[in-house]
PDB file of N, CA, C and O in Angstrom:
ATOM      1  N   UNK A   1      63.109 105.155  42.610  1.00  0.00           N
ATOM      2  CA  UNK A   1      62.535 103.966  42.024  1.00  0.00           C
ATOM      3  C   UNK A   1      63.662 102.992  41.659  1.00  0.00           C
ATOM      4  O   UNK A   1      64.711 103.360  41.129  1.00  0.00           O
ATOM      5  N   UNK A   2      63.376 101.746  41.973  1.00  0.00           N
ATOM      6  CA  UNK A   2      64.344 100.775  41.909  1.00  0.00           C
ATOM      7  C   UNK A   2      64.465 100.122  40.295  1.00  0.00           C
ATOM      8  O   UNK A   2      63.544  99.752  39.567  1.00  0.00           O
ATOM      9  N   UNK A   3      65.921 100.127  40.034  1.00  0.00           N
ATOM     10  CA  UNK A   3      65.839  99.637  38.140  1.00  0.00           C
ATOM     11  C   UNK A   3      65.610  98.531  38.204  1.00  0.00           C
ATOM     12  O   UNK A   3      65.957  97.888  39.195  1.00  0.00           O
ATOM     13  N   UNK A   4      64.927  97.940  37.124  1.00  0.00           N
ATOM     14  CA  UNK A   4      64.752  96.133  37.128  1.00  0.00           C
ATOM     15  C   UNK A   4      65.929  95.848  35.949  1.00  0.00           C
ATOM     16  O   UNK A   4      66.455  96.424  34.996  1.00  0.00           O
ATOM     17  N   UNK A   5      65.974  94.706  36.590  1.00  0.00           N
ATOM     18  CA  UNK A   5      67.470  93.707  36.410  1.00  0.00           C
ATOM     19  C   UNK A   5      66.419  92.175  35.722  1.00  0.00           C
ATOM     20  O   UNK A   5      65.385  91.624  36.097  1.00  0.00           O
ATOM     21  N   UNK A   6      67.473  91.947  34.472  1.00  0.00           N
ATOM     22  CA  UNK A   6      67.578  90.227  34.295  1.00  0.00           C
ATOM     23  C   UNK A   6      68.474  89.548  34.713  1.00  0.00           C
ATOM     24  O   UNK A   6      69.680  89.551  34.462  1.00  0.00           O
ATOM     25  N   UNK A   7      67.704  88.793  35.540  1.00  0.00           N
ATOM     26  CA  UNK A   7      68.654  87.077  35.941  1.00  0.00           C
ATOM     27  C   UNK A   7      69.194  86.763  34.318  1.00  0.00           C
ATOM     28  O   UNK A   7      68.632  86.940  33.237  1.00  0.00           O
ATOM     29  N   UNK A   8      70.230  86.343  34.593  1.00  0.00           N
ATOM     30  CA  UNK A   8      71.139  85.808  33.543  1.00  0.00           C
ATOM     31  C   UNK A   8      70.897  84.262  33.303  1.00  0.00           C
ATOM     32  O   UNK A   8      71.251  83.496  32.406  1.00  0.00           O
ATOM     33  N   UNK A   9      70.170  84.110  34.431  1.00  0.00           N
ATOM     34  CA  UNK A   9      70.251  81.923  33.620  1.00  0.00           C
ATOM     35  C   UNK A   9      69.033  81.595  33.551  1.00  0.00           C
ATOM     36  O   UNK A   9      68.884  80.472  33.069  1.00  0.00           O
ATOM     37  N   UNK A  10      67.509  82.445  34.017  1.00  0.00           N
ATOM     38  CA  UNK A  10      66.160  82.408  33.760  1.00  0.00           C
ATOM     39  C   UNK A  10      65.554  83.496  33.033  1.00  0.00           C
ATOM     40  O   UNK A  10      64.343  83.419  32.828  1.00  0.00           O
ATOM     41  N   UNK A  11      66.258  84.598  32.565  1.00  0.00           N
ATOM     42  CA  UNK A  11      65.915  85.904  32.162  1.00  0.00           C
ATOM     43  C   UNK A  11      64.644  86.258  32.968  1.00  0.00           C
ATOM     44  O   UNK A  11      64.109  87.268  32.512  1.00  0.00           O
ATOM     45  N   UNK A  12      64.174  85.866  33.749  1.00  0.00           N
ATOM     46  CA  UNK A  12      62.554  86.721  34.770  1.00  0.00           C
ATOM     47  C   UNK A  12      63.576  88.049  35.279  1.00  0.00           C
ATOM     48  O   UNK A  12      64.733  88.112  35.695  1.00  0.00           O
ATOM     49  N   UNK A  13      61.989  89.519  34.884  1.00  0.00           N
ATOM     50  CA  UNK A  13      62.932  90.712  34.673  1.00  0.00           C
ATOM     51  C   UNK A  13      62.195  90.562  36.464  1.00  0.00           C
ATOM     52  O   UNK A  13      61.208  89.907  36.799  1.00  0.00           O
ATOM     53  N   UNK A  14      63.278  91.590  37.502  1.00  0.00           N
ATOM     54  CA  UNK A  14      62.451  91.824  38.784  1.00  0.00           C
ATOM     55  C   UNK A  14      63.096  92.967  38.862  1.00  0.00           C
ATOM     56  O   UNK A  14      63.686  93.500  37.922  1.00  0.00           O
ATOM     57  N   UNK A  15      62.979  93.557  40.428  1.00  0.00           N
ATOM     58  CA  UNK A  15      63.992  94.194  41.138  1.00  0.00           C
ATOM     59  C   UNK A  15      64.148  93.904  42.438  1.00  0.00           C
ATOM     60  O   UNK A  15      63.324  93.524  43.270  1.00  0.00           O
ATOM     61  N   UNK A  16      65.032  94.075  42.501  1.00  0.00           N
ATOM     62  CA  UNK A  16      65.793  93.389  44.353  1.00  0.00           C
ATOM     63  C   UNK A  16      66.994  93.051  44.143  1.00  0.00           C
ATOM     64  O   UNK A  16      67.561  93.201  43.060  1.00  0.00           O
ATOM     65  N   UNK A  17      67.640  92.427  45.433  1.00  0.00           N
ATOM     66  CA  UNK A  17      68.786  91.874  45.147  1.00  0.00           C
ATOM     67  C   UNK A  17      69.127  90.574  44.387  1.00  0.00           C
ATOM     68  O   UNK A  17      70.133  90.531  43.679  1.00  0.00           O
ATOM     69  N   UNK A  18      68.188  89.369  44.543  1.00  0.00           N
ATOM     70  CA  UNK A  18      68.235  88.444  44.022  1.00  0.00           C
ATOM     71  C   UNK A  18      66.956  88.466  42.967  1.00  0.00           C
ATOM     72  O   UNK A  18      66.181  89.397  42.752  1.00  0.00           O
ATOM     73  N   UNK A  19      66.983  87.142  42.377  1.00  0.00           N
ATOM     74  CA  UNK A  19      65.957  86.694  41.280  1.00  0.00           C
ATOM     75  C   UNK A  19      65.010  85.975  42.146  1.00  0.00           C
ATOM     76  O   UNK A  19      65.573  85.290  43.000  1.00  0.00           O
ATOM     77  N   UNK A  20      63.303  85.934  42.161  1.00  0.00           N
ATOM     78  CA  UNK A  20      62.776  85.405  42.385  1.00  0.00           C
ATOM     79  C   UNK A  20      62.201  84.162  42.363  1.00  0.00           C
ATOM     80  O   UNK A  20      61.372  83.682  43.137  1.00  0.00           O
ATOM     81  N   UNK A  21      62.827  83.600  41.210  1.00  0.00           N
ATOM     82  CA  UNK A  21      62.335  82.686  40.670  1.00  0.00           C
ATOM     83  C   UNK A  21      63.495  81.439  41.078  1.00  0.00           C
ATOM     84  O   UNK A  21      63.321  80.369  41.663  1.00  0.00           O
ATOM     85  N   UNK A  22      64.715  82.054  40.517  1.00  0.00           N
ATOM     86  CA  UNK A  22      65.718  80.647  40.404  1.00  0.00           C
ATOM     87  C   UNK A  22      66.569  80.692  41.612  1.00  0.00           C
ATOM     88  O   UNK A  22      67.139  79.659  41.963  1.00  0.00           O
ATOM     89  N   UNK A  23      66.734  81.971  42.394  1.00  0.00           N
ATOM     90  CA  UNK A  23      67.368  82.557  43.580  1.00  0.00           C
ATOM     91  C   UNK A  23      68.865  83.368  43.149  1.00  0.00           C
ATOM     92  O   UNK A  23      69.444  84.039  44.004  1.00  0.00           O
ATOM     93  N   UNK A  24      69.356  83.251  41.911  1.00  0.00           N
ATOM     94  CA  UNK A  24      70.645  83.504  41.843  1.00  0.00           C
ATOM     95  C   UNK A  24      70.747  85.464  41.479  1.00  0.00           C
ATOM     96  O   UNK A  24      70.004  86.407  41.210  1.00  0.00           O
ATOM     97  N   UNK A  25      72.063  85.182  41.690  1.00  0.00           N
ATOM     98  CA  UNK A  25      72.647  87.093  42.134  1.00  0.00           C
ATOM     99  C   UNK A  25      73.278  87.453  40.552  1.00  0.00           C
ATOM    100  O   UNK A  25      73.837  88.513  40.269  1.00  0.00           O
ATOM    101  N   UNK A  26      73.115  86.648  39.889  1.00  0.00           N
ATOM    102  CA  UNK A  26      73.603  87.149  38.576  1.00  0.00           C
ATOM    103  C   UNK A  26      73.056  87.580  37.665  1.00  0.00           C
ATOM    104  O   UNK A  26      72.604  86.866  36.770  1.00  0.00           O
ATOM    105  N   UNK A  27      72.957  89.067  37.690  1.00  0.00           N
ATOM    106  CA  UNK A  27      71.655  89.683  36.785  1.00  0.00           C
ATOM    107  C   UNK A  27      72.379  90.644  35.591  1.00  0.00           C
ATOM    108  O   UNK A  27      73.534  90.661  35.167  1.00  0.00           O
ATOM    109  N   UNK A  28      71.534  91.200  35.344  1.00  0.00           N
ATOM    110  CA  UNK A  28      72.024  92.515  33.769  1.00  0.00           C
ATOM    111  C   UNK A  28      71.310  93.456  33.930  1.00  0.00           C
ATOM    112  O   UNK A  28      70.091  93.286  33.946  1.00  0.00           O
ATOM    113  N   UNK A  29      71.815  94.595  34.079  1.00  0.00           N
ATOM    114  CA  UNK A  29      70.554  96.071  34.275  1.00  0.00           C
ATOM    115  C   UNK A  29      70.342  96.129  32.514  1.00  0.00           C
ATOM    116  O   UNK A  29      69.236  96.581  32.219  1.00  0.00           O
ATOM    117  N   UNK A  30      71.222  95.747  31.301  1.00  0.00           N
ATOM    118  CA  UNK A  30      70.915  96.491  30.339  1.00  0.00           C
ATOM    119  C   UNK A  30      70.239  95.257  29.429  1.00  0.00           C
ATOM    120  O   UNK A  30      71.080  94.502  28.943  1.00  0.00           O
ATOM    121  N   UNK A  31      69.296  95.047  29.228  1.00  0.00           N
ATOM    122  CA  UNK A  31      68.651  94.033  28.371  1.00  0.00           C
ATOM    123  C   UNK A  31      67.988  94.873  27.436  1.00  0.00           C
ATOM    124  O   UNK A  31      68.011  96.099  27.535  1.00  0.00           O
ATOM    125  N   UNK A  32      67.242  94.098  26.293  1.00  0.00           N
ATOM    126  CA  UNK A  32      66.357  94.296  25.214  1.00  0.00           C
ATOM    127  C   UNK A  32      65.134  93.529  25.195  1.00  0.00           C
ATOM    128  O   UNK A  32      65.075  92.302  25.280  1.00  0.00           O
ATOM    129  N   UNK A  33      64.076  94.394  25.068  1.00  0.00           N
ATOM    130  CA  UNK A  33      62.899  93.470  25.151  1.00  0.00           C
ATOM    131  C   UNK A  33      62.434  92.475  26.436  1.00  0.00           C
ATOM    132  O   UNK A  33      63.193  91.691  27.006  1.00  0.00           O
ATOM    133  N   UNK A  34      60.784  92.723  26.808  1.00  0.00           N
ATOM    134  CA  UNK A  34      60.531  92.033  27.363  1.00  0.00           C
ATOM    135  C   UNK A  34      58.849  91.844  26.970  1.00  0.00           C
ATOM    136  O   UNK A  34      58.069  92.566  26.348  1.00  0.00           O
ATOM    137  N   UNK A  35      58.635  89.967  27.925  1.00  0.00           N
ATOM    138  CA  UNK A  35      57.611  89.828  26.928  1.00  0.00           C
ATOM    139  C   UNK A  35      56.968  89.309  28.583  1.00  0.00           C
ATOM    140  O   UNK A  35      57.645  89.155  29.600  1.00  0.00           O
ATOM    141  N   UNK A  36      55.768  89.156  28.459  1.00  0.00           N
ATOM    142  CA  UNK A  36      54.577  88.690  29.766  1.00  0.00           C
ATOM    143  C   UNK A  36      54.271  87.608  28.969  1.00  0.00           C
ATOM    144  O   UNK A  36      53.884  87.654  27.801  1.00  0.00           O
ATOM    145  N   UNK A  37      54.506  86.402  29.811  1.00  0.00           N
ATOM    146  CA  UNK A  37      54.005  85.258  29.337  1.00  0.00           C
ATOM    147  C   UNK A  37      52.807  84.899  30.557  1.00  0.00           C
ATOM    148  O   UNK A  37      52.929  84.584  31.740  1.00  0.00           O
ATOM    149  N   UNK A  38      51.703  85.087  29.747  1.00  0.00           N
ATOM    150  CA  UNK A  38      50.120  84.940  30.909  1.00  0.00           C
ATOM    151  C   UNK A  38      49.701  83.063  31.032  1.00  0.00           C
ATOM    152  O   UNK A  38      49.429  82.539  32.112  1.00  0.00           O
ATOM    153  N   UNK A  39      49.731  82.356  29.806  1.00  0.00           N
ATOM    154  CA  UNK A  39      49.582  80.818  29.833  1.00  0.00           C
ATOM    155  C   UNK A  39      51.122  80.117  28.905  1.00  0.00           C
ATOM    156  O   UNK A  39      51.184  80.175  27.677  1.00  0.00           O
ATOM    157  N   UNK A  40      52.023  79.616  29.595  1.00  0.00           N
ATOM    158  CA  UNK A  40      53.298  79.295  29.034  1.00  0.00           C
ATOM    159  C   UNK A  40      52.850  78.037  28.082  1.00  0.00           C
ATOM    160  O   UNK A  40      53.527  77.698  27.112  1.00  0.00           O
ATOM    161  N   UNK A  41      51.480  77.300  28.517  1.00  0.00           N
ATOM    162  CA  UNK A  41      51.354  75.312  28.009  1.00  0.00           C
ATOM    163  C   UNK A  41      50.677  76.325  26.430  1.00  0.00           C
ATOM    164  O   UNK A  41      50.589  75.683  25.383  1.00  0.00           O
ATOM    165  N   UNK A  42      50.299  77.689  26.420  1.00  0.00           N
ATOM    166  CA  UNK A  42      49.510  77.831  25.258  1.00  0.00           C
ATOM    167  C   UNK A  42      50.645  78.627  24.002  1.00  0.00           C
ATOM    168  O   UNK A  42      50.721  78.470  22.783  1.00  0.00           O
ATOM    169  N   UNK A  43      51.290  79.361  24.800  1.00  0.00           N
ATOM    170  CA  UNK A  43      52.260  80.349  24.201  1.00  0.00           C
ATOM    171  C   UNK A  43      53.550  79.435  22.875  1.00  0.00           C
ATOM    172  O   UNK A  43      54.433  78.595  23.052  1.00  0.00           O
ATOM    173  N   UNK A  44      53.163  79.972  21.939  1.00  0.00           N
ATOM    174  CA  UNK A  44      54.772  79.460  20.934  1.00  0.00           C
ATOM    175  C   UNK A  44      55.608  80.074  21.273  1.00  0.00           C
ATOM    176  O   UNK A  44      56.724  79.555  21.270  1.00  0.00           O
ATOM    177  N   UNK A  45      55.478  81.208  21.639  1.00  0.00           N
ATOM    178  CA  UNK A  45      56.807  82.197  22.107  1.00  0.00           C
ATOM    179  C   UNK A  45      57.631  81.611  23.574  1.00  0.00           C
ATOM    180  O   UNK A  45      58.781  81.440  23.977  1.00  0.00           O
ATOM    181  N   UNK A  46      56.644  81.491  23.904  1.00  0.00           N
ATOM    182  CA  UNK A  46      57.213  80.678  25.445  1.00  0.00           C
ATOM    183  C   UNK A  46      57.821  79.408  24.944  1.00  0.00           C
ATOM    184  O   UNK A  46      59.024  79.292  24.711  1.00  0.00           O
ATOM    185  N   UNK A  47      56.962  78.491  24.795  1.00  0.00           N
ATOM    186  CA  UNK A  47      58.280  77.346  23.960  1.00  0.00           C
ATOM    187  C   UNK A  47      59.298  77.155  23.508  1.00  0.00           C
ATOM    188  O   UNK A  47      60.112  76.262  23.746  1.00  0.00           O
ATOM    189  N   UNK A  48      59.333  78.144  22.687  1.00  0.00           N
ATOM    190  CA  UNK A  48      60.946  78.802  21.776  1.00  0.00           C
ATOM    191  C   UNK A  48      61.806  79.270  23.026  1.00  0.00           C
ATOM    192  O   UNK A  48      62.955  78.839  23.127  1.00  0.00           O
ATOM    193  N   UNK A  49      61.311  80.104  23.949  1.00  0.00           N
ATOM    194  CA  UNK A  49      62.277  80.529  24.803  1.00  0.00           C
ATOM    195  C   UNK A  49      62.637  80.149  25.721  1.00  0.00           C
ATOM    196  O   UNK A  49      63.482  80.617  26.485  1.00  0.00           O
ATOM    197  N   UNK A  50      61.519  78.430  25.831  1.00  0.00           N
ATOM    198  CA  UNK A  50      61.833  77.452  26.745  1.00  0.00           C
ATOM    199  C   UNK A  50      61.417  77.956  27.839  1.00  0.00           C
ATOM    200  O   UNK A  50      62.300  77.871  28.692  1.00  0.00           O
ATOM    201  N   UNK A  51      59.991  78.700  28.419  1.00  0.00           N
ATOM    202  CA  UNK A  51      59.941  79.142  29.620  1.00  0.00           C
ATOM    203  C   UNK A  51      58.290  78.486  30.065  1.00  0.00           C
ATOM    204  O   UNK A  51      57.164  78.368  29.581  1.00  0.00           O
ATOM    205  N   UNK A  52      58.731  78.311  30.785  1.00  0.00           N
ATOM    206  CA  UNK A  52      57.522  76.793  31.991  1.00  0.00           C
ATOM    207  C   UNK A  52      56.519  77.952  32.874  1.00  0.00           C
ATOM    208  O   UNK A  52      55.326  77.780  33.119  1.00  0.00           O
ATOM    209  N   UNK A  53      57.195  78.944  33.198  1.00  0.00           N
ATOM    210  CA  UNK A  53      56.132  79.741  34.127  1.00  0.00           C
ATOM    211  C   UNK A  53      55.950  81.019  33.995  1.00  0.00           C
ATOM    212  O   UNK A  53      56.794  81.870  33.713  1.00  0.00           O
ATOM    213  N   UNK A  54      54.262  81.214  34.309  1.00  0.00           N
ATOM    214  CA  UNK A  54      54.137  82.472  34.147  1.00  0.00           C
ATOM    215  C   UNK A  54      54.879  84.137  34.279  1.00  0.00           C
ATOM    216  O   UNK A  54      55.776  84.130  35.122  1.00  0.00           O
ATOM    217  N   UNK A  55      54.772  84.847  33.937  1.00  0.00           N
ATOM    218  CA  UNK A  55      56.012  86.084  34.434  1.00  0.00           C
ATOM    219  C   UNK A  55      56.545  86.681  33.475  1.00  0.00           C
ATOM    220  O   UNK A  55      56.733  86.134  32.389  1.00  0.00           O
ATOM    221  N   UNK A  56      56.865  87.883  33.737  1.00  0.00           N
ATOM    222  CA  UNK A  56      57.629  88.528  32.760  1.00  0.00           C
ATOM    223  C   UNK A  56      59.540  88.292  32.925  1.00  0.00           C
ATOM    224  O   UNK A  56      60.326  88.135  33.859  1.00  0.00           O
ATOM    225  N   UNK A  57      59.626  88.389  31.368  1.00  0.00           N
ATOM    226  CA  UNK A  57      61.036  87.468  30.919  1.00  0.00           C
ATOM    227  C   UNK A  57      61.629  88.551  30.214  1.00  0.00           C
ATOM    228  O   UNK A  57      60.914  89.050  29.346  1.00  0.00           O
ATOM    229  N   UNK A  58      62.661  88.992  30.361  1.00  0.00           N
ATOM    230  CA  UNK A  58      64.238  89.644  28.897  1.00  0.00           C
ATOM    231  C   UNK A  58      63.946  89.446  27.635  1.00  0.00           C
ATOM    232  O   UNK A  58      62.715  89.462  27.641  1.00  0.00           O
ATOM    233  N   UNK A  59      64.373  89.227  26.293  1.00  0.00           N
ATOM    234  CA  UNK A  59      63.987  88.482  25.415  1.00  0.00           C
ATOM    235  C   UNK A  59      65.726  88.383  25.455  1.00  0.00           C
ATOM    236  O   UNK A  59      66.324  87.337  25.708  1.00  0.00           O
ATOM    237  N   UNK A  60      66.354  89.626  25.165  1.00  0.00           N
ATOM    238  CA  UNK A  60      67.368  89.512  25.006  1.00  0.00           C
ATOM    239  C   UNK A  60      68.803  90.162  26.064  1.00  0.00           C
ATOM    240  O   UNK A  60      69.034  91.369  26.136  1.00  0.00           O
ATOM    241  N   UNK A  61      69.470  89.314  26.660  1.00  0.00           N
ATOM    242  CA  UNK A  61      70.066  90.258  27.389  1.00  0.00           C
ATOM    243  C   UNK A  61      71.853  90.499  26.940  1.00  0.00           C
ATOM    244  O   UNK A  61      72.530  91.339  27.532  1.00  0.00           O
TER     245      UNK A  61
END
């Protein structure tokens, strides 16, 4: 089973070689916390963490 990794400049958690979202190769296997953001325009948490699209995110990496 493949470990999931955070992108370092969008925190979206995946696995693969790259990030899906922003395309970049710069990730973190060891993060803290992660949160599913289902509607980002409704979420306060999403706001605070500044995140526009749906997906699961790091909180902290």
């Amino acid at each position: 089973m493949a470990k999931q990794k955070a992108c370092k400049k969008c925190k979206t958690v995946y696995k693969g070689a790259k990030c899906p979202k922003c395309g970049s190769e710069e990730s973190s296997d060891s993060f803290k916390g992660k949160i599913f953001v289902l509607k980002p325009e409704d979420s306060e948490i999403a706001k605070k963490l500044k995140i526009n699209e749906k997906g699961e995110y790091a909180i902290k990496l």
